[in-house]
C-alpha positions in Angstrom: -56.7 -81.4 14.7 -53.7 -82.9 16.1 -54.6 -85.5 18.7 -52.4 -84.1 21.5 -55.1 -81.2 21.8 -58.4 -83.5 20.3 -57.7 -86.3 23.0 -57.4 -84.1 26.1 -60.6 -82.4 24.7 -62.1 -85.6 24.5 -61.8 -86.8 27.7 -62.7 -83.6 29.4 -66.0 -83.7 27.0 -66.4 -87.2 28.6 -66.1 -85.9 32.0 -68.4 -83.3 31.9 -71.3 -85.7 30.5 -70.6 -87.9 33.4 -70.9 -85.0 35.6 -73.9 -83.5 34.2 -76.1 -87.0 34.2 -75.2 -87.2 37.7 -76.7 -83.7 38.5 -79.2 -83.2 36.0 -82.9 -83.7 36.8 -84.6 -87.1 36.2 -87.8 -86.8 34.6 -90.6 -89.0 35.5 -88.9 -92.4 35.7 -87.2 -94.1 38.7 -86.0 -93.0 41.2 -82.0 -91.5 41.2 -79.1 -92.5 43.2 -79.3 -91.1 47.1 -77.4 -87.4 46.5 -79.5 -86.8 43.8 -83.1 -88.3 43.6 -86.2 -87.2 44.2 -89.9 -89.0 44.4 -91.0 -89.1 40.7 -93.6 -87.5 40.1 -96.2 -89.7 38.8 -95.6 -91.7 42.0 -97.3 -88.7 44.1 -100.3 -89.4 45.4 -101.6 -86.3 43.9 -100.4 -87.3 40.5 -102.0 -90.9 40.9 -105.2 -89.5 41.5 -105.2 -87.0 38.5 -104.0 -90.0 36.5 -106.8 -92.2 37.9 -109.5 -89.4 37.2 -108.4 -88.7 34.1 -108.7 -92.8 33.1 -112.2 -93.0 34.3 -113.1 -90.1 32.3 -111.8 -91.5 29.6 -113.3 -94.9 29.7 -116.6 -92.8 30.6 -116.0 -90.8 26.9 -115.4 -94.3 25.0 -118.0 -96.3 26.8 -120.2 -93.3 26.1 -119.5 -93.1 22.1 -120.0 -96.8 21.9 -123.5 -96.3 23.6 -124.4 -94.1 21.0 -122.9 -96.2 18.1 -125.0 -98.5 19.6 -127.9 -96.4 19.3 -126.9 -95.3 15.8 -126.8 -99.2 14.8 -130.2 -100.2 15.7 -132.0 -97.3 14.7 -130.6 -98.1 11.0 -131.2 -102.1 11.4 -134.9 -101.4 13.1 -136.3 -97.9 12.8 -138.4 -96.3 15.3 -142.0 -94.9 13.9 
């Protein structure tokens, strides 16, 4: 391709990825500069109480299975008659 036409289509390829990081939405992360940000999501309050649920339940699950490797364990070392 000659470069009169590839460079021009270059730099307008550049331009539109600049423009579309600055509109496109963020994700979960940080926060985005003033025009376009919006309070992440996992900074909710809602969202920090489903992720705080959902911890204790699962530190409830593994404290459970190690309660009943526990259990498992001495019933093999001292059996119950």
């Amino acid at each position: 391709m000659l470069d009169r036409f590839y460079l021009p289509l270059l730099a307008l390829g550049a331009a539109a990825a600049i423009a579309l990081a600055l509109v496109w939405p963020q994700g979960l992360g940080d926060r985005s500069p003033a025009p376009f940000g919006h309070e992440p999501v996992q900074r909710t309050a809602a969202a920090q109480a489903a992720m705080r649920r959902e911890t204790e339940a699962a530190q409830r699950r593994v404290d459970q299975a190690r309660e009943a490797v526990r259990n498992i364990q001495n019933q093999a070392i001292a059996p119950s008659q």
